[in-house]
C-alpha positions as CSV (number, residue, x, y, z in Angstrom):
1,X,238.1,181.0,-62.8
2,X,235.5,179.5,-65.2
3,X,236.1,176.2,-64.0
4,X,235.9,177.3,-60.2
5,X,232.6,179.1,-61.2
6,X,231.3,175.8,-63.1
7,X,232.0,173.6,-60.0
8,X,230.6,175.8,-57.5
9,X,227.2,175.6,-59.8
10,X,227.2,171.9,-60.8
11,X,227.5,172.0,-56.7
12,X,224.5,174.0,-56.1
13,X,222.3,172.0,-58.8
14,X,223.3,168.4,-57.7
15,X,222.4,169.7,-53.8
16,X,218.8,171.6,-55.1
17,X,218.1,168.0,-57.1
18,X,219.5,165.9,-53.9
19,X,216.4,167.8,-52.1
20,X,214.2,167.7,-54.9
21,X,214.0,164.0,-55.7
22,X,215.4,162.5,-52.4
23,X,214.6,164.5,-49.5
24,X,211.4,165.1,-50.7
25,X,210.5,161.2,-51.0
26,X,211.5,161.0,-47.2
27,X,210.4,163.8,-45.8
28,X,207.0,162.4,-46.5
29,X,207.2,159.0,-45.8
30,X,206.2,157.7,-42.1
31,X,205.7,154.3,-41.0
32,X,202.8,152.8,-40.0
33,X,202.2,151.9,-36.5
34,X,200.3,148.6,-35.9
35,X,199.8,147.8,-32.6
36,X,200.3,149.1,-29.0
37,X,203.6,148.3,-27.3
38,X,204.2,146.5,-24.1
39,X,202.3,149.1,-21.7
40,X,203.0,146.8,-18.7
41,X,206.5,148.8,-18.8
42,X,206.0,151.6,-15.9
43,X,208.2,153.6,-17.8
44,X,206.0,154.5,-20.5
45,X,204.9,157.3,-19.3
46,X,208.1,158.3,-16.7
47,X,208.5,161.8,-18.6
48,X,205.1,162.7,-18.1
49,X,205.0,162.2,-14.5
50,X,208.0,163.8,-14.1
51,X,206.2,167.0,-15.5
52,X,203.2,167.3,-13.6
53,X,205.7,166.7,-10.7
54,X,207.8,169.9,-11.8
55,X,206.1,171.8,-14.1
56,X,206.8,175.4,-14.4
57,X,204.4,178.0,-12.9
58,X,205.3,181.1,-15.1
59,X,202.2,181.7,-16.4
60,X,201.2,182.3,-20.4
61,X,204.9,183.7,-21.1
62,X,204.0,183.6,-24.9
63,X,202.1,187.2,-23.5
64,X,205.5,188.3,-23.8
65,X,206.8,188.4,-26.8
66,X,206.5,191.8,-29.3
67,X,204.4,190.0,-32.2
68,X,205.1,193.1,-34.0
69,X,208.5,192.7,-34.2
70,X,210.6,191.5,-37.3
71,X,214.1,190.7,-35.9
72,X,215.2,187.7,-35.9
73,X,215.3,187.0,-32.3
74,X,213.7,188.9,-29.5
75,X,214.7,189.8,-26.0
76,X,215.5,188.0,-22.9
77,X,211.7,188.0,-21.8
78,X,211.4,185.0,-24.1
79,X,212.4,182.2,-25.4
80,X,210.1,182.6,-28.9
81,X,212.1,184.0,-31.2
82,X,211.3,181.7,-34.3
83,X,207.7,182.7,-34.2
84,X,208.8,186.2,-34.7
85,X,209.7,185.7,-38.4
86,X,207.4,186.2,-41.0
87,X,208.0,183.4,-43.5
88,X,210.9,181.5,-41.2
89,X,209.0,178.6,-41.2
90,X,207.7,178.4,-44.7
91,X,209.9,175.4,-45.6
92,X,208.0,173.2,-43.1
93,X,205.1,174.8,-44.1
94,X,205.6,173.2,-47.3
95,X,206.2,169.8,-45.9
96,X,203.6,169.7,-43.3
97,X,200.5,170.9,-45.7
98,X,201.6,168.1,-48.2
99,X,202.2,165.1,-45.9
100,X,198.8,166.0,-44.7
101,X,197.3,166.0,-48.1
102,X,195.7,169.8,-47.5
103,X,192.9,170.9,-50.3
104,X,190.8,173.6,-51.1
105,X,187.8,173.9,-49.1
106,X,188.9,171.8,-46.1
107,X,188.1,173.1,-42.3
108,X,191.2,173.5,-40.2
109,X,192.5,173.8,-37.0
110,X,195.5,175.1,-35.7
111,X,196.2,174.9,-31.8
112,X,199.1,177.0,-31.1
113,X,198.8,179.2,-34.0
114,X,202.4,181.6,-33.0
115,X,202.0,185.2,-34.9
116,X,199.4,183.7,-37.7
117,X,202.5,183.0,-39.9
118,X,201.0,179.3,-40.4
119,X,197.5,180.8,-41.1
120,X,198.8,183.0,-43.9
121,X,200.7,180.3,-45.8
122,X,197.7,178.6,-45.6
123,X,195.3,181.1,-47.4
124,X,198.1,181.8,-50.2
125,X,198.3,178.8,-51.2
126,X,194.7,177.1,-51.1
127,X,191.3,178.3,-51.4
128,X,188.3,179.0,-49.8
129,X,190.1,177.1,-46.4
130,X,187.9,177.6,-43.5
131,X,190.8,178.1,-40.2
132,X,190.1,177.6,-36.4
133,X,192.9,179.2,-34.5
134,X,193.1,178.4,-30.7
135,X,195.5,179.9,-28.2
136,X,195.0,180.7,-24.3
137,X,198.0,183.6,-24.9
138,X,195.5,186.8,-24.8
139,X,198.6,188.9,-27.0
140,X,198.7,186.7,-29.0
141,X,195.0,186.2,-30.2
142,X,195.0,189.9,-30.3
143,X,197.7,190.3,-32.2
144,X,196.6,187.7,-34.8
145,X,193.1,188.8,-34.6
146,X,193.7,191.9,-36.0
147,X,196.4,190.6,-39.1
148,X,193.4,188.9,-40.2
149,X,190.8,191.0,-39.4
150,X,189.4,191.3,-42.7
151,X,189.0,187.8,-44.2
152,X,186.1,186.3,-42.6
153,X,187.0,182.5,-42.9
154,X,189.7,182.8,-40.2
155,X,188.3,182.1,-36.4
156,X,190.4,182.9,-33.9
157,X,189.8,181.4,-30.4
158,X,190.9,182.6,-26.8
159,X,191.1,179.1,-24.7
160,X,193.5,176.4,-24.0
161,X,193.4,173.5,-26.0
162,X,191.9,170.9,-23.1
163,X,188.6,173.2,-23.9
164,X,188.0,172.3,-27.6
165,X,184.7,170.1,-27.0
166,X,183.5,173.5,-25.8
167,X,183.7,175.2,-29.3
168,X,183.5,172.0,-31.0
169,X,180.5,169.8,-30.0
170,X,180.0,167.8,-33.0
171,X,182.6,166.3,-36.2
172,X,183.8,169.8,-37.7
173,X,186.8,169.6,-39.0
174,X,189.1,167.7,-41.2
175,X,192.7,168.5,-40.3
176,X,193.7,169.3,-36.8
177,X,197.3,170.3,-36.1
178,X,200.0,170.8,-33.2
179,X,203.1,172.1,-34.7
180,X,205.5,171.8,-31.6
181,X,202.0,172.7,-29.4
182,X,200.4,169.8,-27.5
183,X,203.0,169.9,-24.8
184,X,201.3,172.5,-23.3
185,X,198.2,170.5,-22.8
186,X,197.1,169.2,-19.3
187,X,195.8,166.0,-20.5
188,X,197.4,164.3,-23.5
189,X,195.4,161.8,-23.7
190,X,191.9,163.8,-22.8
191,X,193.0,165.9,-25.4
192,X,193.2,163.3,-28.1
193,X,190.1,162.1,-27.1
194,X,188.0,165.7,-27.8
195,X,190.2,165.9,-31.0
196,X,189.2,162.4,-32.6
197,X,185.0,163.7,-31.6
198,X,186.0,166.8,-33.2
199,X,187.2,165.3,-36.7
200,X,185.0,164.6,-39.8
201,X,185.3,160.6,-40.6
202,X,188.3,160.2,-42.4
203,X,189.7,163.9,-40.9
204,X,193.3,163.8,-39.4
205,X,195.7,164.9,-36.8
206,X,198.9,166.5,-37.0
207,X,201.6,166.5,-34.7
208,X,204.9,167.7,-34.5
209,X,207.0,167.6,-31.0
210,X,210.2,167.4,-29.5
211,X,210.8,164.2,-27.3
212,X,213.2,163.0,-24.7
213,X,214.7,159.4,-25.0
214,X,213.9,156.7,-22.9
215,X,217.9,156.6,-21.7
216,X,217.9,160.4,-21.3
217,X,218.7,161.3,-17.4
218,X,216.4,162.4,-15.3
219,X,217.9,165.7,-14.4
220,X,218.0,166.6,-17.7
221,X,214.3,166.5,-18.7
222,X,213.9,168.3,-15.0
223,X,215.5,171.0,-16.1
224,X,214.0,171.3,-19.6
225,X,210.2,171.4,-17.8
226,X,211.6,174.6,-15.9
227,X,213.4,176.0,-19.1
228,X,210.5,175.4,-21.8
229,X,207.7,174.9,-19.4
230,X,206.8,172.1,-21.8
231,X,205.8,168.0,-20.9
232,X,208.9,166.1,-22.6
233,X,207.1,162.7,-23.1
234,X,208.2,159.6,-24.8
235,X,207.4,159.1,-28.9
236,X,205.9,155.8,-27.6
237,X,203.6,157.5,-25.0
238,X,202.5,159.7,-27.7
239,X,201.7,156.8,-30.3
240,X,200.2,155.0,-27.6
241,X,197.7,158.1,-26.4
242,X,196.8,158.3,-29.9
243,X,195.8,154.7,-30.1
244,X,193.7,154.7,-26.9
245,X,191.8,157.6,-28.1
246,X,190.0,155.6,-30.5
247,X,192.7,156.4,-33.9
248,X,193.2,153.3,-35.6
249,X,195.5,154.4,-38.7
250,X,198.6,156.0,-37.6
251,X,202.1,156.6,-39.1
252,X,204.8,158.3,-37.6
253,X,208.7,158.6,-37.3
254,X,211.2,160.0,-34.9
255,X,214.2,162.1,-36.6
256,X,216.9,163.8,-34.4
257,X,216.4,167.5,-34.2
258,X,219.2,168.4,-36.4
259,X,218.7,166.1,-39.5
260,X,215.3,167.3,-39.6
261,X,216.2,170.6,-40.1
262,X,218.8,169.9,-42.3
263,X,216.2,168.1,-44.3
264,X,214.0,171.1,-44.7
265,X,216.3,173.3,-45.7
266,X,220.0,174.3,-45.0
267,X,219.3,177.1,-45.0
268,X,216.5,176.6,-42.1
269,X,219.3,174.7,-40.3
270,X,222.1,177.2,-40.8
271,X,219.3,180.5,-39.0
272,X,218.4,178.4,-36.1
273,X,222.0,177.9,-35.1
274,X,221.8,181.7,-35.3
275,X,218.5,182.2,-33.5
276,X,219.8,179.6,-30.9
277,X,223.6,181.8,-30.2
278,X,221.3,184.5,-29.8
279,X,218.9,182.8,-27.3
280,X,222.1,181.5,-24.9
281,X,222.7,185.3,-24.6
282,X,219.7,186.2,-23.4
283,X,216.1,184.3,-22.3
284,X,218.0,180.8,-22.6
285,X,221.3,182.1,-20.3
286,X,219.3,183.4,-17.3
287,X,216.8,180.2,-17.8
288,X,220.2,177.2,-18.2
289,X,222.1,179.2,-15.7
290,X,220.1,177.7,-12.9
291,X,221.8,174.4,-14.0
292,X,225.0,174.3,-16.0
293,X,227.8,176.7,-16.4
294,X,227.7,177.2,-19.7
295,X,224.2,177.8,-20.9
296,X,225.1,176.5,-24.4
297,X,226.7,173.2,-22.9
298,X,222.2,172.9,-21.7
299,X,221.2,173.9,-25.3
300,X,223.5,171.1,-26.3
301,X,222.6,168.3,-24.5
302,X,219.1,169.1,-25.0
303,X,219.6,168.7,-28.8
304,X,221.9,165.6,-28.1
305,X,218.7,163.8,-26.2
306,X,216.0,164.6,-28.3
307,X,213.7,162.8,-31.0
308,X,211.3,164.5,-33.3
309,X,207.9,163.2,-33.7
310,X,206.1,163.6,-36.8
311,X,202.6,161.5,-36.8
312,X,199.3,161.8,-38.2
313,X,196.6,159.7,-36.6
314,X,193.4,159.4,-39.2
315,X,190.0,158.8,-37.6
């Protein structure tokens, strides 16, 4: 029994070390990237042509969701669960404030900013940060509006993000980021553009986003624009937006979905299979349904097709 019990420990501490010393080194390394690709390629930008083309009509369905809840996975009205959960996200959290060198005192902004969870991990873990907050879901300002209603350094803004040279008319901030967000923009590329004016000199840009593959079908990313109402673009599209808006140092890489999970945390990896079940049986099954048989067999080959970009264009 002791020797069982030793094993399962020397187990644990060679994983926690694993993460510790390995995962850690990779999780914030990105590669630099040097110079545009071939653009003459008319299928740089197939994906987001395909959008515009089929883009879903539903309105601001993040107006939905109970922000007040604390279950791990909400209704069938929506699709956002993972926002729900106070803390779910921390392990990212972690990863995403370091690789973008956060310090005290610096003037952020978060498009997309979910329940506020992001804002809070923010303000317990530096000081005297300065937050922007910008969102065109009316709950959802509301709701994050008054969980921070007392702490005078948070802003919270009611707008879309192709508006932000309205708020921001001269160099402001010094990190900007999209955690799984900039999809929703009509503009990429415009949007880029008011970010870079936006940024301090030497200020940066986060992004985070799920794309397809060049190889993907097309039918596919057709049905993902009517199931997440999101623009499925290329990684290269992305890089390449960045560089036309005027950013001249920027890393990046492309991880598949599940290996960047699993890099986080298993733990992270191990809920969102849980959250995901849960979705198939509700939002996701009525949204997949449209299309496959089994909503889960969608779910799957939507994971199966999918990059994640991580980038961070400096100004």
């Amino acid at each position: 029994m002791m020797k069982v019990i030793f094993l399962v420990l020397l187990f644990i501490l060679v994983i926690h070390l694993f993460y510790k010393y390995c995962i850690y080194k990779l999780m914030l390394s990105l590669g630099k990237y040097d110079f545009p690709i071939d653009v003459s390629n008319n299928e740089l930008y197939k994906w987001d042509k395909l959008y515009y083309e089929n883009k879903d009509a539903e309105g601001n369905y993040y107006d939905k969701v109970d922000y007040n809840s604390s279950k791990w996975c909400v209704n069938e009205k929506s699709h956002n669960a993972i926002i729900l959960r106070p803390s779910y996200f921390h392990n990212t959290y972690y990863y995403e404030t370091k690789i973008m060198d956060i310090k005290n005192d610096d003037v952020i902004l978060d498009c997309g900013f979910g329940n506020g969870d992001f804002c809070e991990y923010l303000m317990s873990n530096y000081k005297n940060i300065t937050y922007y907050g910008i969102s065109n879901s009316k709950t959802q300002v509301d709701f994050v509006k008054n969980r921070f209603k007392n702490n005078k350094n948070i802003n919270i803004i009611f707008d879309t993000y192709d508006n932000l040279k309205k708020h921001f008319n001269k160099p402001t901030i010094n990190k900007v980021f999209f955690i799984e967000s900039h999809g929703y923009s009509n503009n990429r590329l415009e949007l880029f553009k008011q970010v870079y004016n936006l940024l301090l000199p030497g200020g940066k840009m986060y992004i985070k986003s799920p794309c397809f593959k060049p190889n993907t079908n097309k039918n596919i990313v057709k049905n993902n624009i009517s199931v997440w109402a999101w623009n499925w673009s290329l990684v290269d599209a992305n890089l390449y937006d960045m560089y036309k808006a005027g950013f001249s140092n920027i890393k990046y890489k492309n991880k598949n979905y599940s290996s960047l999970l699993i890099s986080y945390s298993m733990k992270l990896f191990l809920s969102m299979i849980y959250v995901l079940f849960n979705l198939c049986n509700g939002y996701l099954y009525k949204k997949y349904n449209k299309f496959y048989t089994l909503p889960t067999y969608g779910l799957f080959k939507t994971a199966m097709n999918l990059d994640i970009l991580v980038s961070i264009a400096e100004k």
